[in-house]
C-alpha positions as CSV (number, residue, x, y, z in Angstrom):
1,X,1.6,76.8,68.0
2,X,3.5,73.6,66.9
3,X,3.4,71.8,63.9
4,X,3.5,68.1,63.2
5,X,2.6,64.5,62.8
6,X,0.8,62.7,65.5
7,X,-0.4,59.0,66.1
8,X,-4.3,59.0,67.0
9,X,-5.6,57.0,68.9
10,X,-9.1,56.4,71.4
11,X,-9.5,55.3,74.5
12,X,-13.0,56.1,75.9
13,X,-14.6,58.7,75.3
14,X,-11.1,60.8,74.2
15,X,-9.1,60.5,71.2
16,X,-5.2,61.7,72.2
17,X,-2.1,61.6,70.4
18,X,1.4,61.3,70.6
19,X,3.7,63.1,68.6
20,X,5.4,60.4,66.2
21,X,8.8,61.6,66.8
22,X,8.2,59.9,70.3
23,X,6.7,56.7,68.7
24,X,8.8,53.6,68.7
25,X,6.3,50.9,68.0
26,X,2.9,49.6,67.9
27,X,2.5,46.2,69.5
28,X,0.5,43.4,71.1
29,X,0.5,43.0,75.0
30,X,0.4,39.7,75.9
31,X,1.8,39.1,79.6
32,X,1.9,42.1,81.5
33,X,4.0,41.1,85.4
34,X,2.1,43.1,88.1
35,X,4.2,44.9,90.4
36,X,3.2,44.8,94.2
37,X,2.1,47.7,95.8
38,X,2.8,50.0,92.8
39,X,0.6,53.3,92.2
40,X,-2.6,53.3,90.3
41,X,-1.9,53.5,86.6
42,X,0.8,51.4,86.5
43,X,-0.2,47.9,84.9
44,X,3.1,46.0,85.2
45,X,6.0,45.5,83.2
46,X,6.5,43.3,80.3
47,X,9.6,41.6,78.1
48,X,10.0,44.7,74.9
49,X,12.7,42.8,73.3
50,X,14.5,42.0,75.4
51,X,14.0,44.9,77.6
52,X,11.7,45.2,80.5
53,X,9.8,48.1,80.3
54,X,6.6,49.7,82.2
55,X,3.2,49.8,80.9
56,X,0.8,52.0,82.3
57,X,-2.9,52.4,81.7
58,X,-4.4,56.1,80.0
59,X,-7.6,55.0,81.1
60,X,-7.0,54.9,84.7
61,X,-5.2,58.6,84.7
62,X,-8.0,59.8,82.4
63,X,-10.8,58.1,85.2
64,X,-12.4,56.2,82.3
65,X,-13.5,52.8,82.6
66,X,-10.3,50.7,82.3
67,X,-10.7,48.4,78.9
68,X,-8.8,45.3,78.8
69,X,-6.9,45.9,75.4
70,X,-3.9,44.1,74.3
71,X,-3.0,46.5,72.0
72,X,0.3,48.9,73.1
73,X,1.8,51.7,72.1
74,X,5.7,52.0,73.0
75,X,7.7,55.5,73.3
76,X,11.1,56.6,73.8
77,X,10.7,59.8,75.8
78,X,13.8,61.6,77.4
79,X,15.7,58.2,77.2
80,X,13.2,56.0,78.2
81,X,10.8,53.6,76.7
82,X,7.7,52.9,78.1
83,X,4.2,51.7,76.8
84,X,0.8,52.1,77.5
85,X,-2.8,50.2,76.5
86,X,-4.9,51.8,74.2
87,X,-8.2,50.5,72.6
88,X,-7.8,51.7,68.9
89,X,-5.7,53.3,66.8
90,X,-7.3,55.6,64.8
91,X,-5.0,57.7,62.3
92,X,-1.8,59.7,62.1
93,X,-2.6,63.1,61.6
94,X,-0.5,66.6,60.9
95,X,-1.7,69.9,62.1
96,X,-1.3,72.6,64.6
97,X,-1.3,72.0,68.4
98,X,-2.2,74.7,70.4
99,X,-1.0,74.7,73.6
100,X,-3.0,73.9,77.1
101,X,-1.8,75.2,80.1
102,X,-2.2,73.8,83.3
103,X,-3.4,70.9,82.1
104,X,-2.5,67.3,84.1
105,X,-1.4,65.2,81.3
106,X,-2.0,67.4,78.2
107,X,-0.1,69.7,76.5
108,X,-1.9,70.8,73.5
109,X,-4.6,70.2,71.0
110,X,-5.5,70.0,67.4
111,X,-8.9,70.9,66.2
112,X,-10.1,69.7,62.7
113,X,-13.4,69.7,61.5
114,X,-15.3,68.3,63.8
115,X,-13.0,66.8,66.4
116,X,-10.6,67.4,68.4
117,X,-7.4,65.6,69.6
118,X,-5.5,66.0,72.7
119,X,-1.7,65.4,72.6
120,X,-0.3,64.2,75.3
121,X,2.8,65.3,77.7
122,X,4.9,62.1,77.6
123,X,7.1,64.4,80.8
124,X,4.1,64.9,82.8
125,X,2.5,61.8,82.0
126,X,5.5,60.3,83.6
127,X,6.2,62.6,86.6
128,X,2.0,61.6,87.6
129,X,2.7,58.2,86.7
């Protein structure tokens, strides 16, 4: 088991989380420039200070019903920084994952009282991109 902070947040019918050593920012997606022919789950790219970086869409991996939402959440994982749309945040939280094997995009989960939270796996995340 793992212990540590995580940013909450919903989209759908989940509420996932990111661990906040990952986080870089929380920020407002105006223009998002589509990229031809590029896989499902991949939104575009947009202008991160500076930096073009990609934005891809939770919803779409997770099968949901994509939401329109301007808000964005931008990590730095292995290097990298790349965002992804999200409907709400919710709340940082500390507590113990435990871990989920074989999952697509998951890597663990923290149970409080009456919810649960599923952390994601920035590296797989990425690699199913």
């Amino acid at each position: 088991m793992n212990e540590g902070k995580y940013l909450v947040f919903k989209e759908g019918d989940y509420l996932l989380g990111v661990n906040i050593k990952e986080l870089v920012e929380i920020i407002h997606i105006d223009k998002v420039v589509k990229v031809p022919r590029s896989p499902s789950g991949f939104l575009g790219v947009i202008n991160y200070r500076g930096e073009v970086i990609p934005v891809f869409s939770i919803s779409k991996k997770l099968k949901n019903v994509v939401i329109g939402s301007k808000m964005g959440i931008v990590v730095n994982f292995g290097g990298e920084k790349f965002a992804f749309n999200t409907e709400e945040i919710v709340d940082i939280v500390s507590g113990e994952m435990q871990e989920i094997k074989g999952s697509e995009i998951f890597k663990g989960v923290i149970k409080s009282k009456d919810k649960e939270f599923y952390i994601l796996d920035l590296s797989k995340f990425i690699k199913g991109r």
